[in-house]
DSSP file (Angstrom, degrees, kcal/mol; ACC not computed):
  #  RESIDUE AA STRUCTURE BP1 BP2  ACC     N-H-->O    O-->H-N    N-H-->O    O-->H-N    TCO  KAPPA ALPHA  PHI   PSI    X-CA   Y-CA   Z-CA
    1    1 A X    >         0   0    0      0, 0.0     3,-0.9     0, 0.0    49,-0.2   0.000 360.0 360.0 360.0 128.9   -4.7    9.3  -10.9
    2    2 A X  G >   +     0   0    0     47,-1.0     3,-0.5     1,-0.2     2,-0.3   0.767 360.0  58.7 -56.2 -26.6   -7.7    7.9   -9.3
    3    3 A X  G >>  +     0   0    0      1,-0.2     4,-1.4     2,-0.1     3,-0.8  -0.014  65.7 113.5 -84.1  36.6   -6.4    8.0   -5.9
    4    4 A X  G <4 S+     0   0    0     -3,-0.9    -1,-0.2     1,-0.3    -2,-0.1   0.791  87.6  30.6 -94.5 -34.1   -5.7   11.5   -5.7
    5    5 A X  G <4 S+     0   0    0     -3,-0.5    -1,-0.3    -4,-0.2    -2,-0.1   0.175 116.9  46.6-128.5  35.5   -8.2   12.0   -3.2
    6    6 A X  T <4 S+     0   0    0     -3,-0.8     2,-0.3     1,-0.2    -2,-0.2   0.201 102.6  69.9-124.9 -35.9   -8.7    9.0   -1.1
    7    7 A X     <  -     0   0    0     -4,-1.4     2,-0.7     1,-0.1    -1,-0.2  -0.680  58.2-160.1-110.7 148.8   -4.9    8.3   -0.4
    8    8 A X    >   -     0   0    0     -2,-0.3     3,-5.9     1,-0.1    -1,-0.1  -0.739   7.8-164.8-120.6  97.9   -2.7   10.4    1.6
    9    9 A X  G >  S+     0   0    0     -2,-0.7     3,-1.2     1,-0.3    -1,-0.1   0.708  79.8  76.2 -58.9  -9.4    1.1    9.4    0.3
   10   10 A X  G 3  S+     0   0    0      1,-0.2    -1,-0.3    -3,-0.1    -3,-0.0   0.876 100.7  40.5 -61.0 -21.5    2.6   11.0    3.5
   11   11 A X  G <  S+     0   0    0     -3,-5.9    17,-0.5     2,-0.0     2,-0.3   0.160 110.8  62.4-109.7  23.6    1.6    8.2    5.3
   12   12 A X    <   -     0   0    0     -3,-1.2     2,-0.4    15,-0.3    15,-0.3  -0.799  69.2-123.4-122.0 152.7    2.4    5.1    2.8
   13   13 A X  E     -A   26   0A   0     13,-0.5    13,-0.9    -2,-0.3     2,-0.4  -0.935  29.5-170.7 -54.1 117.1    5.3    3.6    1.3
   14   14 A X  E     -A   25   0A   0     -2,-0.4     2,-0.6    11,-0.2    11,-0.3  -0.906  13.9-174.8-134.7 159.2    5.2    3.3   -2.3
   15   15 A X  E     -A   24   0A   0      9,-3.0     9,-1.3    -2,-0.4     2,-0.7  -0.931  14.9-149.4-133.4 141.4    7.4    1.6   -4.4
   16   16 A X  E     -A   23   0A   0     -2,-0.6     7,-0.2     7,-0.2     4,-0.2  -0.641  16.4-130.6-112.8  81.4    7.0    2.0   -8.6
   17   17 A X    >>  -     0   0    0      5,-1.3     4,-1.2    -2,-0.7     3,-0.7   0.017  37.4 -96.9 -26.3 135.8    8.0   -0.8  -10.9
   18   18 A X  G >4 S+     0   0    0      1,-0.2     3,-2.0     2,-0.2    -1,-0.1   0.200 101.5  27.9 -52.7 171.4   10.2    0.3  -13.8
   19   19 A X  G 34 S-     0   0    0      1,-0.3    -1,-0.2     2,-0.1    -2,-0.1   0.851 138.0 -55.0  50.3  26.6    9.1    1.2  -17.6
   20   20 A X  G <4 S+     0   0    0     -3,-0.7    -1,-0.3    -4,-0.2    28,-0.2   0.880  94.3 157.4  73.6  24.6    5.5    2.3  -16.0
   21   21 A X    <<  -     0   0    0     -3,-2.0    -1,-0.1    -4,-1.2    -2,-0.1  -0.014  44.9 -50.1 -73.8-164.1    4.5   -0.8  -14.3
   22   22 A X        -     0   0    0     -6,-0.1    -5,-1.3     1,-0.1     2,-0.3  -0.332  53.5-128.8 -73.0 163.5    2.3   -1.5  -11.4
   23   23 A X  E     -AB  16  46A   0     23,-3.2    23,-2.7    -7,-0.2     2,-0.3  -0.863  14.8-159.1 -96.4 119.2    2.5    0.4   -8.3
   24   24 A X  E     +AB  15  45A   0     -9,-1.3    -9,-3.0    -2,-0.3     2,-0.3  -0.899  12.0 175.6-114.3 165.0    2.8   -0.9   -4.8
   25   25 A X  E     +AB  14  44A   0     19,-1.9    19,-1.1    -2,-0.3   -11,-0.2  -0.775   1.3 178.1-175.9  93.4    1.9    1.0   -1.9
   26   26 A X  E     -A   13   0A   0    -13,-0.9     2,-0.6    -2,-0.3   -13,-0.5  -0.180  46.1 -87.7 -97.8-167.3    1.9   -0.3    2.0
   27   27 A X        -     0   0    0    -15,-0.3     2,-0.5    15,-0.2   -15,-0.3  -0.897  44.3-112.3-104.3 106.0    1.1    1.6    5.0
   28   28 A X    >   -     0   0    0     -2,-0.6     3,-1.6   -17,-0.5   -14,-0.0  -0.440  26.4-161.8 -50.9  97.1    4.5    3.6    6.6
   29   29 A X  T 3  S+     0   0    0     -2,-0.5    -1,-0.2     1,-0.3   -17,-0.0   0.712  88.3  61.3 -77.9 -46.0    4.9    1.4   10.2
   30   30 A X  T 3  S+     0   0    0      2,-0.0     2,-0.3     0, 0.0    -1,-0.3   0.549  93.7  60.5 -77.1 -31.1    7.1    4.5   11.2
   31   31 A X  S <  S-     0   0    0     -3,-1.6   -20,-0.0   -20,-0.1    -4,-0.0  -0.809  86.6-124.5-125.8 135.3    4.5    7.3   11.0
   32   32 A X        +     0   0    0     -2,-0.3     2,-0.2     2,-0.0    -4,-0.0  -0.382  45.3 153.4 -50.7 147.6    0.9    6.9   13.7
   33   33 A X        -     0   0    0      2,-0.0     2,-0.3     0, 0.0    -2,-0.0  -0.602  53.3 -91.4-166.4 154.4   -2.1    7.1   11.7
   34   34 A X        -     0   0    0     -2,-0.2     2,-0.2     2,-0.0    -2,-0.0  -0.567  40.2-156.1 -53.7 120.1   -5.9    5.4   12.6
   35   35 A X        -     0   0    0     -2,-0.3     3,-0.1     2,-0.2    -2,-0.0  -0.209  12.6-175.5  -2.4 140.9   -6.0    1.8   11.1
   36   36 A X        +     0   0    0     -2,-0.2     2,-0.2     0, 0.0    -2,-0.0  -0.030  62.4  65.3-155.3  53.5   -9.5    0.7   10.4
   37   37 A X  S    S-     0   0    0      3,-0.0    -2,-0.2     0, 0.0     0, 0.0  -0.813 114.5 -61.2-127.9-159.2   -8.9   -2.6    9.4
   38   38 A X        -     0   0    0     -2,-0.2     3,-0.1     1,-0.2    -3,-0.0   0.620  68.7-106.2 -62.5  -5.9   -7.4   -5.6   11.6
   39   39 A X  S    S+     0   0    0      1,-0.3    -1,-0.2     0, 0.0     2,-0.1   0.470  81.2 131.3  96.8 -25.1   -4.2   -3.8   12.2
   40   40 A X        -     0   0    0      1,-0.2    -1,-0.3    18,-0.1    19,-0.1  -0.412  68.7-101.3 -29.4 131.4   -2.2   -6.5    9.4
   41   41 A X        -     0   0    0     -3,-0.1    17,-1.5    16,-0.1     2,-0.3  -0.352  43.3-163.8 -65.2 164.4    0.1   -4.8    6.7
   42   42 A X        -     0   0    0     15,-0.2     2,-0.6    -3,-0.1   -15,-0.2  -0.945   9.1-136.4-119.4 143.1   -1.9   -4.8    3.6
   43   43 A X        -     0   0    0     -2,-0.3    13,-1.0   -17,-0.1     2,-0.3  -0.939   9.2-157.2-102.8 117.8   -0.4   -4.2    0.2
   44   44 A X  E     -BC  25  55A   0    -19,-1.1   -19,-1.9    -2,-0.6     2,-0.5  -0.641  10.3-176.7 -79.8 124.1   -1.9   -2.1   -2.1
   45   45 A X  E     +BC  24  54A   0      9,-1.7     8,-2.3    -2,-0.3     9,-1.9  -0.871  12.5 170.3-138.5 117.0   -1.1   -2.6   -6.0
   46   46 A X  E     -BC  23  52A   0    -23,-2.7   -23,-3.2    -2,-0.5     6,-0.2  -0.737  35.4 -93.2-112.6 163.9   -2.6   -0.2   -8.6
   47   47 A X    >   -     0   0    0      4,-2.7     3,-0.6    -2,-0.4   -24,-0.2   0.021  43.3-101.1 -55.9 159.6   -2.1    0.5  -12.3
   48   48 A X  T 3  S+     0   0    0    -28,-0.2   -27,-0.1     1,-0.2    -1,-0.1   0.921 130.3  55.5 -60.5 -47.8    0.2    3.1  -13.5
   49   49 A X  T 3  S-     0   0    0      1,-0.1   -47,-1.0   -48,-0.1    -1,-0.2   0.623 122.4-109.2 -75.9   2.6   -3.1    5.4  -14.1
   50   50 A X  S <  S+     0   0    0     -3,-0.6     2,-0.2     1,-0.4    -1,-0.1   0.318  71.0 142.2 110.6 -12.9   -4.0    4.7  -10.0
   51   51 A X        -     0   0    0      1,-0.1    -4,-2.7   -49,-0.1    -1,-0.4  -0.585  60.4-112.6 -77.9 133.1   -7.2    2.2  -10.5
   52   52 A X  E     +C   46   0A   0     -2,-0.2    -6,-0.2    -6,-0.2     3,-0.1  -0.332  39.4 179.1 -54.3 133.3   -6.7   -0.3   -7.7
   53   53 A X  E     -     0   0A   0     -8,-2.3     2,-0.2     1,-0.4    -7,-0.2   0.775  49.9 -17.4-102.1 -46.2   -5.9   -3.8   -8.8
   54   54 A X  E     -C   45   0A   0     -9,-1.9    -9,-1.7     2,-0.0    -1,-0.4  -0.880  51.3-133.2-145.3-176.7   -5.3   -6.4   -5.9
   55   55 A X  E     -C   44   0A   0     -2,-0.2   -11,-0.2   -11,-0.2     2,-0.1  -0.911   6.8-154.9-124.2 138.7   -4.6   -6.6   -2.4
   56   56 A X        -     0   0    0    -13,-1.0   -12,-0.1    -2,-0.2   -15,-0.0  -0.522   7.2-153.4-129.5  66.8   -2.4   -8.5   -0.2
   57   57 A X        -     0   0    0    -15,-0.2   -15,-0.2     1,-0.1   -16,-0.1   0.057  26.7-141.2 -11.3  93.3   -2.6   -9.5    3.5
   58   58 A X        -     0   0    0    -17,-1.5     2,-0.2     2,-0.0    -1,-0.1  -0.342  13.1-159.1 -75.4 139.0    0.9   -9.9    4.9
   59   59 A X        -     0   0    0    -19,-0.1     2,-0.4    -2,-0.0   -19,-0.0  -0.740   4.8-151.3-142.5 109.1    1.3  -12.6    7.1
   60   60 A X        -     0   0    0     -2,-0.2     2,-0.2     0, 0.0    -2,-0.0  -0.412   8.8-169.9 -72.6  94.6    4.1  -12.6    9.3
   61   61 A X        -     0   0    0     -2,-0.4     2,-0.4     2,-0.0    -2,-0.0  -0.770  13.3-158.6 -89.2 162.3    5.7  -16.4   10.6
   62   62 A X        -     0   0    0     -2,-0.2     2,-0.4     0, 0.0    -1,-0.0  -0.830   6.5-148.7-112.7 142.5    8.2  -15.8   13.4
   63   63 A X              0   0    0     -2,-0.4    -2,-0.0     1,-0.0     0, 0.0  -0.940 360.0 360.0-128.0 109.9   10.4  -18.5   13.6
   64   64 A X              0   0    0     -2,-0.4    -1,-0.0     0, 0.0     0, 0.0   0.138 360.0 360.0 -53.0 360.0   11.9  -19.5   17.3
């Protein structure tokens, strides 16, 4: 996997599409760790073999 040594999966969520699909993989809300972007989840979605593919900037409506 390419991310064997950038990402540290104690501190993500990751979730695995069936039959070897893509991989998604947010940041675990639950657990501290340093941010160093704007502090929005992001979703991470890589390839089965780990090469990043997109990103996605959650945006959160509250409704009143």
């Amino acid at each position: 996997m390419e991310w064997v040594d950038q990402i540290n999966l104690q501190d993500l969520k990751v979730s695995v599409a069936p039959s070897g699909g893509p991989i998604a993989v947010v940041r675990d809300e639950t657990k501290f760790t340093a941010v160093q972007t704007s502090g929005k989840p992001i979703i991470f979605i890589f390839s089965p073999s780990g090469e990043l593919k997109s990103t996605i900037k959650v945006i959160l409506f509250v409704h009143v």
